[in-house]
C-alpha positions as CSV (number, residue, x, y, z in Angstrom):
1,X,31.7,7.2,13.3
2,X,30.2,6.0,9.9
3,X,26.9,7.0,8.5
4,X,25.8,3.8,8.0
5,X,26.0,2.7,12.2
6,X,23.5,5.9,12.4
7,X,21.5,4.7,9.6
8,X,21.2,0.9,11.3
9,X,20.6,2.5,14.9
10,X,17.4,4.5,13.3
11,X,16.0,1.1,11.5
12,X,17.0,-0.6,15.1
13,X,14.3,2.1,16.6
14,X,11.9,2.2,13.9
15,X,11.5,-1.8,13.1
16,X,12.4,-2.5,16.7
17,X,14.1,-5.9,15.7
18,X,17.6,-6.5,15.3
19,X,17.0,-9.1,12.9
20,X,14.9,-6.5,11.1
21,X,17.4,-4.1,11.2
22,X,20.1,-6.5,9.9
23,X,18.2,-7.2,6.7
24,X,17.7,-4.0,5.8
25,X,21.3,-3.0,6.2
26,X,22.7,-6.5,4.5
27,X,24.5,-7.4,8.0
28,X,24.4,-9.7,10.9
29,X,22.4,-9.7,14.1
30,X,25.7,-9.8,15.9
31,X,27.0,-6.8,13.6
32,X,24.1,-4.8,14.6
33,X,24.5,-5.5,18.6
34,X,28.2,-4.6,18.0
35,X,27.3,-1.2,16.0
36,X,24.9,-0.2,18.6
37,X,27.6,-1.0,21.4
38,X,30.1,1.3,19.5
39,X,27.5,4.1,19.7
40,X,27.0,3.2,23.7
41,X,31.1,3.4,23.8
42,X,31.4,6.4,21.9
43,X,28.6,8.5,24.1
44,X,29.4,6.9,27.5
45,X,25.8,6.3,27.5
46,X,23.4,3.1,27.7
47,X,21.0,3.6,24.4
48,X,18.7,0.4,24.5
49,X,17.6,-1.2,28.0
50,X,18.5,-4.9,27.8
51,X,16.3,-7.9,29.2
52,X,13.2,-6.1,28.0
53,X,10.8,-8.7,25.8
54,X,8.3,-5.9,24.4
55,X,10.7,-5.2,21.1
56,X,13.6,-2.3,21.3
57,X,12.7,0.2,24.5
58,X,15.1,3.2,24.4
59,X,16.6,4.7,27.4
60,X,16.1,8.8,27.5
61,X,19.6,9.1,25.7
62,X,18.1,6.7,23.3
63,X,15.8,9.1,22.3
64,X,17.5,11.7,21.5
65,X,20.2,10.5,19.8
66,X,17.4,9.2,17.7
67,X,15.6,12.3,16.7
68,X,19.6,13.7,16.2
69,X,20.5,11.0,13.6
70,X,16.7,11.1,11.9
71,X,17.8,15.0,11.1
72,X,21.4,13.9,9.9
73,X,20.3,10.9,8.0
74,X,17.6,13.3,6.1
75,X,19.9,16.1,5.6
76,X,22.1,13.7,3.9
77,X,19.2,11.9,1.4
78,X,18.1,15.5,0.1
79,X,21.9,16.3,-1.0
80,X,21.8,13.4,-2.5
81,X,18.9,13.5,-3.5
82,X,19.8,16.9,-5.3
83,X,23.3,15.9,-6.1
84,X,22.0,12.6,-8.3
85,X,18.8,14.5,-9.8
86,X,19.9,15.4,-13.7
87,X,20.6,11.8,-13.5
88,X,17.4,10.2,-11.7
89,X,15.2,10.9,-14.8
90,X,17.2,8.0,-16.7
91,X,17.1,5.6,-13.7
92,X,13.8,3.1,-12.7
93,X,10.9,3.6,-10.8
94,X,9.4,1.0,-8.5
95,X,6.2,0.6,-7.8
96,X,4.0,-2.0,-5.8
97,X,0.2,-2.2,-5.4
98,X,-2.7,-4.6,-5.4
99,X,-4.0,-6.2,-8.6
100,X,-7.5,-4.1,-8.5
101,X,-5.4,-0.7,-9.1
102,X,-2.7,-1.8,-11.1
103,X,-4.5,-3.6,-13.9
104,X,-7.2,-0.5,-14.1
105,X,-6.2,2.8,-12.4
106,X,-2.6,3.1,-12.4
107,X,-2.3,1.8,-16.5
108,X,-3.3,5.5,-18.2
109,X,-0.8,7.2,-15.9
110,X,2.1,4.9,-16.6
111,X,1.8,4.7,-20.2
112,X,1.5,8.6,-20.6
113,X,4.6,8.4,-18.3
114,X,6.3,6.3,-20.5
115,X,5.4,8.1,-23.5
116,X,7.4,11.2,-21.9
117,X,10.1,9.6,-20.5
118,X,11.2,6.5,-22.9
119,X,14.5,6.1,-21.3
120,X,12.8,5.6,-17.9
121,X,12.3,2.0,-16.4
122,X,8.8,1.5,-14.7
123,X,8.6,-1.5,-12.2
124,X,5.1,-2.8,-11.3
125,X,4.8,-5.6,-8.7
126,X,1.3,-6.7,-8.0
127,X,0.9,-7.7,-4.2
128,X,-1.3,-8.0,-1.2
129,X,-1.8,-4.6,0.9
130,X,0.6,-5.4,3.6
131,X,3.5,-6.7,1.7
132,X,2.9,-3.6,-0.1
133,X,3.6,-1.8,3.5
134,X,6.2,-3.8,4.2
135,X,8.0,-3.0,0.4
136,X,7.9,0.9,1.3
137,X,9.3,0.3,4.7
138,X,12.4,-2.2,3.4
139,X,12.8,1.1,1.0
140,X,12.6,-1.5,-1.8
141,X,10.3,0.4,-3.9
142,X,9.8,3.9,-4.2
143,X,6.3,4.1,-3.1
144,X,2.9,1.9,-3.3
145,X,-0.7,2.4,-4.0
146,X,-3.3,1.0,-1.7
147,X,-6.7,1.0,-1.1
148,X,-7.7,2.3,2.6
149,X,-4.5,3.1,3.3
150,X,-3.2,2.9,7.0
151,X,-0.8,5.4,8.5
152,X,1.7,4.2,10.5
153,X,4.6,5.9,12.2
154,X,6.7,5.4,9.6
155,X,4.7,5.8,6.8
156,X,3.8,8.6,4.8
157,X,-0.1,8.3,3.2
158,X,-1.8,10.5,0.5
159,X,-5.0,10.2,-0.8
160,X,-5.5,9.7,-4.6
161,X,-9.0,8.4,-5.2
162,X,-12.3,7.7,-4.2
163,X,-13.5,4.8,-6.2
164,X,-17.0,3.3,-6.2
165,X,-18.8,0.3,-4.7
166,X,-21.5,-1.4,-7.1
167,X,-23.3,-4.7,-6.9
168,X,-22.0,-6.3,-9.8
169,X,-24.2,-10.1,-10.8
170,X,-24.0,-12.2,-14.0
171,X,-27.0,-10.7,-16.6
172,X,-29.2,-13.9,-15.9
173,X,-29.3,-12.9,-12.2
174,X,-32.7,-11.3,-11.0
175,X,-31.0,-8.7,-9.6
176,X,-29.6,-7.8,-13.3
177,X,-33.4,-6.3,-14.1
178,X,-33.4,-3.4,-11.7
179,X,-31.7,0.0,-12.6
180,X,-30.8,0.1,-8.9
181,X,-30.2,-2.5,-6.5
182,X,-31.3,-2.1,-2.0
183,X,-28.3,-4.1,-0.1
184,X,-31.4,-5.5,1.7
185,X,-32.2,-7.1,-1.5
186,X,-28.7,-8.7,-1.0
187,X,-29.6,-10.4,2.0
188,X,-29.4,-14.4,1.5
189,X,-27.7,-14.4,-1.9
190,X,-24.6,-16.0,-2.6
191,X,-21.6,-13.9,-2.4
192,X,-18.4,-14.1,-3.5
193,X,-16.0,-12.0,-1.5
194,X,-12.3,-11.2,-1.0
195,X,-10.6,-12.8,1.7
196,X,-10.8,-11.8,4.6
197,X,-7.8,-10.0,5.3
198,X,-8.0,-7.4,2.0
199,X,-8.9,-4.1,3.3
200,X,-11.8,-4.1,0.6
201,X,-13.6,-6.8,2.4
202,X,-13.5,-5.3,5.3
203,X,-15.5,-2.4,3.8
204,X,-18.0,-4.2,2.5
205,X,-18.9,-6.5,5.6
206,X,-19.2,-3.1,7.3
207,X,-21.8,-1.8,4.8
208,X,-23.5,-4.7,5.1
209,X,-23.4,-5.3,8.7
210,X,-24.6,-1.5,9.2
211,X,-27.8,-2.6,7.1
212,X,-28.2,-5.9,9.1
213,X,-27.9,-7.6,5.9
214,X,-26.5,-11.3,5.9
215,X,-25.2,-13.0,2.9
216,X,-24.0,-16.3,1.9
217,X,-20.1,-16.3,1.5
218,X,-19.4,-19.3,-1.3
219,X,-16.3,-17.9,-2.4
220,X,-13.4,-16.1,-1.5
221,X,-10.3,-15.1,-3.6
222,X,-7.0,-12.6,-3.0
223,X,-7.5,-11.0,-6.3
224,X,-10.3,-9.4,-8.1
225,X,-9.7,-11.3,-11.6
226,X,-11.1,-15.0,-10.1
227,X,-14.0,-13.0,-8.2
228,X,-15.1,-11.8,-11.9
229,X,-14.6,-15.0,-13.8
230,X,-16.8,-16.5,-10.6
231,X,-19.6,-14.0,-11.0
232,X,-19.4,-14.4,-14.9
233,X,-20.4,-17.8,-14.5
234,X,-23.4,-17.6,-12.0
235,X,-21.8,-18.6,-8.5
236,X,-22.8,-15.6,-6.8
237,X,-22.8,-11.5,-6.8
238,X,-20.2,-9.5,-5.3
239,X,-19.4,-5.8,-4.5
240,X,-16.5,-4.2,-6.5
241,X,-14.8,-1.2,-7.3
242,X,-16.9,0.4,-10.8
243,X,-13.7,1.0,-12.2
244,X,-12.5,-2.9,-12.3
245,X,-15.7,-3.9,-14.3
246,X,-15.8,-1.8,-17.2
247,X,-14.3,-4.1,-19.7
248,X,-17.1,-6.2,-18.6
249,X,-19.8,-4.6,-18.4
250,X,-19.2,-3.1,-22.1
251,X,-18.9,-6.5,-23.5
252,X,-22.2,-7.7,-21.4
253,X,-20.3,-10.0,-19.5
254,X,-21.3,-8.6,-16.4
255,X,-24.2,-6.2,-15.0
256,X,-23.1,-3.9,-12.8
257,X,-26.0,-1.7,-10.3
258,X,-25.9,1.6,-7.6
259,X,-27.2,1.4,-4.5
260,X,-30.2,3.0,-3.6
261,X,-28.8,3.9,-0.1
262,X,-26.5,6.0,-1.9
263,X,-23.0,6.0,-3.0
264,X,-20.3,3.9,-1.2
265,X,-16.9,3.9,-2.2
266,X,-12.8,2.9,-0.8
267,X,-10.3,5.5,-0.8
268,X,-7.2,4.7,-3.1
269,X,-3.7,6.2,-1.4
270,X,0.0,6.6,-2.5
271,X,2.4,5.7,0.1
272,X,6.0,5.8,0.9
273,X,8.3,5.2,3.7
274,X,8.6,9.0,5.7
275,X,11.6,10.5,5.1
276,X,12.1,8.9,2.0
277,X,13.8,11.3,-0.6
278,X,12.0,10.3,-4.1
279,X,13.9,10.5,-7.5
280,X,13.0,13.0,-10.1
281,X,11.4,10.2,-11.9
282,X,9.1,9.3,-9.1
283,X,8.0,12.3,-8.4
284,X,7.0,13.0,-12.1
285,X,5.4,10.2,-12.7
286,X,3.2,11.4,-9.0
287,X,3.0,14.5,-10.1
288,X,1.5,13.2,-13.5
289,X,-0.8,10.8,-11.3
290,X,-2.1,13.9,-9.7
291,X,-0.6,14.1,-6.1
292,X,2.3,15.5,-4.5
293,X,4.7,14.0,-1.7
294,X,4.6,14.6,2.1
């Protein structure tokens, strides 16, 4: 039996998809029925109940030869993982994560990483939350950085960061005179927001739902750059991270104000695909971020 029929029986389970499971092992749908049949063959034993339109359902001897080949499977990355280390320092690191922390948090982290360790490649790909998700599960980065990250089964999660909310206006706006700012002073104004699907959004309609507060949405963007330009200009207020709007508020492009409710923030997170053995390199340039795996 070959490793890899183990490794395409686990990301069977853990995607439940064939077609899933093909792409991630470079093969057919057919190849992966015909793998998982072997293993059927080889154990005398029915893994997957067929006719079942709820995803992949495993029979009892499904499950365990699951947990058995999870064990194998991460036996084998640590050796590895070990075996390839005095040369992982040398080889890239890939990282995804959303616009707001790449272009301000991760940046001083990187480049002290770089400074260190010249010879070492550092990937960046800017990208909405879940196709971050989606990158650490494919295993096609070594890990991502989120905000309000969400655990899932097959994801490993560690907080970094707490990062915090201001009202942030153009330095005409009336709300640009006051040292602090009430969010029921935010009711009516126009707002411009992140769409609706970014977890920040979803923060701030809570805060201001939970203050019965009602704004006017005008705008709404995927990335944090156009929200600022809008705001520059006079369309509307918005609530970002502090961190984003520095640049900005130095140059007096921008005002930004606390809340005098008290401090609200989103939680920034580093996340990989469990099980995942990192490189050397990876794990330096975490450790130099200030977090350790899981």
């Amino acid at each position: 039996m070959h490793i890899e029929t183990l490794k395409t029986f686990c990301d069977l389970v853990e995607t439940g998809s064939f077609s899933k499971a093909a792409r991630l092992n470079f093969i057919s749908q057919s190849a992966v029925s015909q793998q998982i049949k072997a293993l059927e063959r080889r154990y005398d034993s029915v893994l997957v109940e067929r006719g079942q339109r709820r995803g992949v359902v495993l029979t009892d001897s499904g499950r365990l030869l699951y947990l058995a080949c999870k064990d194998v499977l991460e036996r084998l990355r640590v050796m590895e993982g070990r075996l390839r280390e005095p040369a992982a320092m040398f080889g890239p690191v890939k990282i995804a994560t959303v616009y707001s922390i790449g272009l301000y948090a991760l940046p001083p982290y990187v480049t002290r990483f770089m400074k260190a360790y010249p010879h070492v490649k550092v990937q960046i790909e800017y990208s909405r939350t879940d196709k971050v998700c989606d990158a650490c599960l494919n295993n096609t980065i070594d890990f991502g950085i989120v905000a309000f990250p969400v655990r899932r089964a097959a994801l490993a999660a560690i907080p970094w960061r707490e990062e915090k909310l201001v009202m942030v206006c153009a330095p005409g706006h009336r709300l640009a005179r006051r040292r602090k700012v009430s969010l029921t002073q935010l009711g009516g104004e126009e707002f411009i927001a992140f769409e609706r699907d970014i977890p920040t959004r979803k923060t701030v309609d809570r805060m201001l739902r939970s203050h019965r507060i009602a704004v006017n949405t005008v705008m709404e963007f995927d990335n944090i750059e156009t929200i600022k330009r809008a705001v520059e200009v006079g369309s509307g207020i918005s609530i970002l991270p502090d961190t984003t709007v520095v640049n900005e508020v130095t140059s007096g492009l921008l005002v930004a104000r606390d809340f005098s409710e008290g401090r609200f923030t989103r939680t920034i997170g580093i996340i990989h695909r469990r099980g995942r053995v990192l490189t050397a390199a990876a794990r330096e340039l975490l450790r130099l971020v200030g977090v350790g795996t899981t």
